[in-house]
C-alpha positions in Angstrom: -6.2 -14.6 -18.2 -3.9 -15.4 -14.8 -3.3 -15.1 -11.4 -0.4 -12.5 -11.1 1.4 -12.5 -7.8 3.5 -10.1 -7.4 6.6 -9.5 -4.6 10.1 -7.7 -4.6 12.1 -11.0 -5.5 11.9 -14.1 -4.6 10.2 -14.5 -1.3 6.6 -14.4 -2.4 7.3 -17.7 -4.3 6.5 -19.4 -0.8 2.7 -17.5 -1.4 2.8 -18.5 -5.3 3.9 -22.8 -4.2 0.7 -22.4 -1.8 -1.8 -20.9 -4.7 -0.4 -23.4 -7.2 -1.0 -26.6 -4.9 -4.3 -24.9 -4.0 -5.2 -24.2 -7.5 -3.4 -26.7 -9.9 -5.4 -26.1 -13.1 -5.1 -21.8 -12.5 -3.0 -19.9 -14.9 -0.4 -18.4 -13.1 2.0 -15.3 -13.8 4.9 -14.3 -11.4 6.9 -10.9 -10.8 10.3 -10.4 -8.8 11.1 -6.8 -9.0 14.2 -8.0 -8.2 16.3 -5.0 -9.8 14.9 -2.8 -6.9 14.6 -5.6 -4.3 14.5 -5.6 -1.0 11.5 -3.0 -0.6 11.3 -3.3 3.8 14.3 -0.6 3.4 12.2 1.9 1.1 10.4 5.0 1.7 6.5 4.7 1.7 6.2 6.5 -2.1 8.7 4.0 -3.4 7.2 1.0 -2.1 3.8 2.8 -3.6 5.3 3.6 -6.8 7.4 0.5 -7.2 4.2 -1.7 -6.7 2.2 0.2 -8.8 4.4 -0.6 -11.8 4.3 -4.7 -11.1 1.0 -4.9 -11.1 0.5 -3.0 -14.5 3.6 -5.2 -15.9 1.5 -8.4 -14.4 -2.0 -7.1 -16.1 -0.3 -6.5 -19.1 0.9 -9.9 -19.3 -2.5 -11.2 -18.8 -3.2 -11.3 -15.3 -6.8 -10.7 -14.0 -5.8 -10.4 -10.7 -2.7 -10.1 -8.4 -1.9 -11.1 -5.1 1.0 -9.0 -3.5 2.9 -11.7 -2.3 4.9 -9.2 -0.6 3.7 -8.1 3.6 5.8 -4.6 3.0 3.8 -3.8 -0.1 0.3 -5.0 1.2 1.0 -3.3 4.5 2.4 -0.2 2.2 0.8 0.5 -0.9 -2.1 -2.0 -1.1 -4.7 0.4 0.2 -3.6 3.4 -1.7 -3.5 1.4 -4.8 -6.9 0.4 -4.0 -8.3 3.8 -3.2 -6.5 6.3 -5.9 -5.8 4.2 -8.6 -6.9 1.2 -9.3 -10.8 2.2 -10.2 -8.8 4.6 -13.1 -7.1 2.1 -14.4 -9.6 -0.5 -14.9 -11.3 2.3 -17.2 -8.3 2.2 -19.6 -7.4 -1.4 -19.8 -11.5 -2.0 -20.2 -11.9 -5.2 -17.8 -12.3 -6.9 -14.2 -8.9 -6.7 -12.0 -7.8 -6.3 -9.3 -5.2 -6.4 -6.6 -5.4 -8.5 -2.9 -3.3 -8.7 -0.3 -1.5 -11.5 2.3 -2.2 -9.5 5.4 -6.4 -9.8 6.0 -6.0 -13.5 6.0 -2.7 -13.8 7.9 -4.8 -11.3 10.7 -7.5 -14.0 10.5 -5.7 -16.8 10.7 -3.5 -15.4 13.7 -6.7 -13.6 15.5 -9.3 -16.8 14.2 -12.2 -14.0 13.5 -13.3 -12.7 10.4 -11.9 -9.6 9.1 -15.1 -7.6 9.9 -14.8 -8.4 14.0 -14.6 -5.6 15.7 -13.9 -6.4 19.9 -16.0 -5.1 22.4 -14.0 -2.5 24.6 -14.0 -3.3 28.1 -12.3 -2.1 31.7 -11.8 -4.7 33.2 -8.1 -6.4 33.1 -7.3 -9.3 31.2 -5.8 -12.0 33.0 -4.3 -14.5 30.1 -2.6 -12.7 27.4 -1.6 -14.8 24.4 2.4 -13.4 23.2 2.4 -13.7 19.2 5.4 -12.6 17.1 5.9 -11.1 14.5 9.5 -11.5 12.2 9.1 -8.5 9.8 10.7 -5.9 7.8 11.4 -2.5 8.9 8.7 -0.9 6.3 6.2 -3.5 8.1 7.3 -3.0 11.2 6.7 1.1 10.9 3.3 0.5 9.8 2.1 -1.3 12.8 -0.6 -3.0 10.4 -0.3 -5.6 12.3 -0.7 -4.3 15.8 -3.2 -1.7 15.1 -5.4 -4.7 13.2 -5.2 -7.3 15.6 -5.2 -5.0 18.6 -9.3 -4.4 16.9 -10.0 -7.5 17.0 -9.0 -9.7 19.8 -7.5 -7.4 23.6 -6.0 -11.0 24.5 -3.4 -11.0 21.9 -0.4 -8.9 22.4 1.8 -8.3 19.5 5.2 -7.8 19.4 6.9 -6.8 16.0 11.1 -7.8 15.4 12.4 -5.9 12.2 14.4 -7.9 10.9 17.2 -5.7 9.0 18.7 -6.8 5.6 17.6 -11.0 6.4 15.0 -10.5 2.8 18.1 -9.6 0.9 20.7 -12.0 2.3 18.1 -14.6 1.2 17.7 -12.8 -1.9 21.4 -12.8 -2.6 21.5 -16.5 -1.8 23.6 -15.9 1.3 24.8 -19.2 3.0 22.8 -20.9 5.6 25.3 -20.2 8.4 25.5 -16.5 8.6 21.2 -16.5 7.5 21.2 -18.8 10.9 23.3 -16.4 12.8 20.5 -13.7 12.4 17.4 -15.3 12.6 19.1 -16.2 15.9 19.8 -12.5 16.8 16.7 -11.3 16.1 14.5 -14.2 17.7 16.9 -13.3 21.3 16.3 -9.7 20.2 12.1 -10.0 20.7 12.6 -12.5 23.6 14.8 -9.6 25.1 12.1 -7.3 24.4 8.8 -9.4 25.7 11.0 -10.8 28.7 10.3 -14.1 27.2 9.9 -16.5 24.0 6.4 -15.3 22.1 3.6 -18.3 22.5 2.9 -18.1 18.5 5.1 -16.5 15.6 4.5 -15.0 11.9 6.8 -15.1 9.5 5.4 -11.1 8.2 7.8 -11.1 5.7 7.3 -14.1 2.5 11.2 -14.4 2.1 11.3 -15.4 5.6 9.5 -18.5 4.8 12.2 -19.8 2.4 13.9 -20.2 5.3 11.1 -20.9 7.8 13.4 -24.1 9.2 15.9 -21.7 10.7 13.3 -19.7 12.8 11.8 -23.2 13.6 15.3 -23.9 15.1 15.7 -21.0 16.5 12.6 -20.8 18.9 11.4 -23.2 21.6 10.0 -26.7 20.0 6.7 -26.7 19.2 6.7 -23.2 18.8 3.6 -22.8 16.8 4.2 -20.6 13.4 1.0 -19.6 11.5 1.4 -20.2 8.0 0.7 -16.9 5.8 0.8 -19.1 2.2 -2.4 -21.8 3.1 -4.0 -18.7 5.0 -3.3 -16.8 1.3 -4.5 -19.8 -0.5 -7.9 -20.3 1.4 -8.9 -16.7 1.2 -7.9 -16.5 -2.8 -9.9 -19.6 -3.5 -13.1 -18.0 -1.5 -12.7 -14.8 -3.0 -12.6 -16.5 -6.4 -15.6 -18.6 -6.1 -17.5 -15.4 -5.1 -16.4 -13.2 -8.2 -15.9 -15.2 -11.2 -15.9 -12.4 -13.1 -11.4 -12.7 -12.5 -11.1 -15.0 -15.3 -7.9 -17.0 -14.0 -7.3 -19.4 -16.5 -7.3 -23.4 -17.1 -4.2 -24.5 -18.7 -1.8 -24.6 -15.6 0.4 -22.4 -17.4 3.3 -21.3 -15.0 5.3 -18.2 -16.0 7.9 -16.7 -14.1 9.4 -13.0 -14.8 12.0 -10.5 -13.1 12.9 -7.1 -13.5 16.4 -7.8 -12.8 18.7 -10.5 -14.1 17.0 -13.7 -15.7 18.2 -16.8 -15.3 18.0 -19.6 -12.5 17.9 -18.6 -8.5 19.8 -19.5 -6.3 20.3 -22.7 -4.3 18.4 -21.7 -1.1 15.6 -20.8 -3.2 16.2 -24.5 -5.1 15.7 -26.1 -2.0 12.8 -24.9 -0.9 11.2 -24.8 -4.4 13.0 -28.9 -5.1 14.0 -27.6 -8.2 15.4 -25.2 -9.9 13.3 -22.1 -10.7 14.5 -19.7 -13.7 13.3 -16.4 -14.6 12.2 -14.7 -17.7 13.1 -11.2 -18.1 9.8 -8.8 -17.8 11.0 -6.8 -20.1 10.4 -9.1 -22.8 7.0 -9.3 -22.1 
């Protein structure tokens, strides 16, 4: 048995890096569904349908449970996945899995409550309102997960989304770092256009954009202050491990890494951030 982790290409390897350091002995299994990457373009039933079918390629391949290393699919097809399908499924394979996503914990770490906080409603007006950010895709971005979630928890934080159109698949592609600079730069004037100044905190809601998580750095006043969706994954998978050890995740530190689309080593933004090269295994082989 493994830890799957799942996202459209190469992006959620910034989640996978994070779950490995956490978890160096884990058994670990990873998906790029990089012949239909990127998904923050797709309808709702595509992003449903396409996430479906890499989690049943990452159970089949042993995986106990899998982490959608992926914001548009958690914010997308997590909950659906969860509510019509998954219970079905566990019948006809005959064990434990199941399927988490990166966007409770990110909420948690950006709001610092618990999941189950609900904020009291009150009239009065609030005088310091803390600006976060939010980099996203457009599927993301039309969910409003984000909003709607943290606006539950904590009336201080006002959230501002920036879809960022096409940046997951020019990092996909492997585009160069001059014209990915040119629109994280765009898009971080874009939301200070928007907000009528620079946002206090950022996330990076989209795992691609921490491959290149130096440009938005750059891009945004110093000291900006970016929470950090991979350790936020990382501490919430190892608590929800030690609570149900029925997810047999393995001991061996075997690392396997598959791809819908063409196998074969990544490109050399991904090398850099990974500090070595990283090849793929076609899924179809296994």
């Amino acid at each position: 048995m493994a830890i799957g982790v799942f996202d459209s290409g190469v992006g959620g390897l910034s989640i996978h890096r994070a779950l490995v350091n956490r978890m160096p002995e884990a058994d670990f299994i990873y998906l790029g569904d990089q012949k239909h990457a990127p998904y923050g373009e797709r309808s709702g039933e595509e992003i449903v349908d396409l996430t479906r079918k890499g989690c049943e390629t990452l159970f089949d391949a042993g995986a106990s449970i899998v982490v959608l290393a992926c914001n548009t699919a958690s914010a997308v097809a997590l909950r659906r996945l969860q509510s019509t399908w998954l219970a079905d499924y566990r019948k006809t394979i005959g064990r434990p899995v199941n399927i988490l996503g990166i966007i409770v914990p990110t909420i948690e770490a950006a709001t610092g409550l618990p999941w189950e906080h609900e904020a009291e409603r009150r009239g009065a007006k609030i005088e310091n309102v803390d600006v976060l950010g939010i980099f996203c895709t457009t599927a993301t971005a039309r969910s409003r997960v984000y909003e709607i979630e943290i606006d539950k928890r904590r009336q201080d934080l006002a959230v501002f989304t920036e879809p960022c159109i096409g940046l997951a698949g020019m990092i996909e592609a492997g585009e160069s770092e001059e014209k990915l600079r040119a629109v994280v730069e765009s898009r971080v004037q874009a939301l200070k256009t928007r907000i009528g100044r620079y946002p206090d905190r950022a996330i990076l809601g989209c795992t691609h954009y921490e491959i290149i998580g130096n440009l938005f750095k750059a891009a945004l006043p110093e000291g900006t202050p970016l929470i950090h969706q991979p350790s936020s994954v990382a501490d919430a998978l190892e608590e929800y491990l030690t609570r149900h050890p029925e997810y047999q995740v393995g001991a061996a530190s075997a690392r396997r890494f598959l791809t819908t689309g063409e196998p074969g080593p990544q490109s050399k933004t991904v090398e850099a951030f990974w500090s070595a090269p990283v090849i793929f295994q076609s899924a179809t082989n296994t």
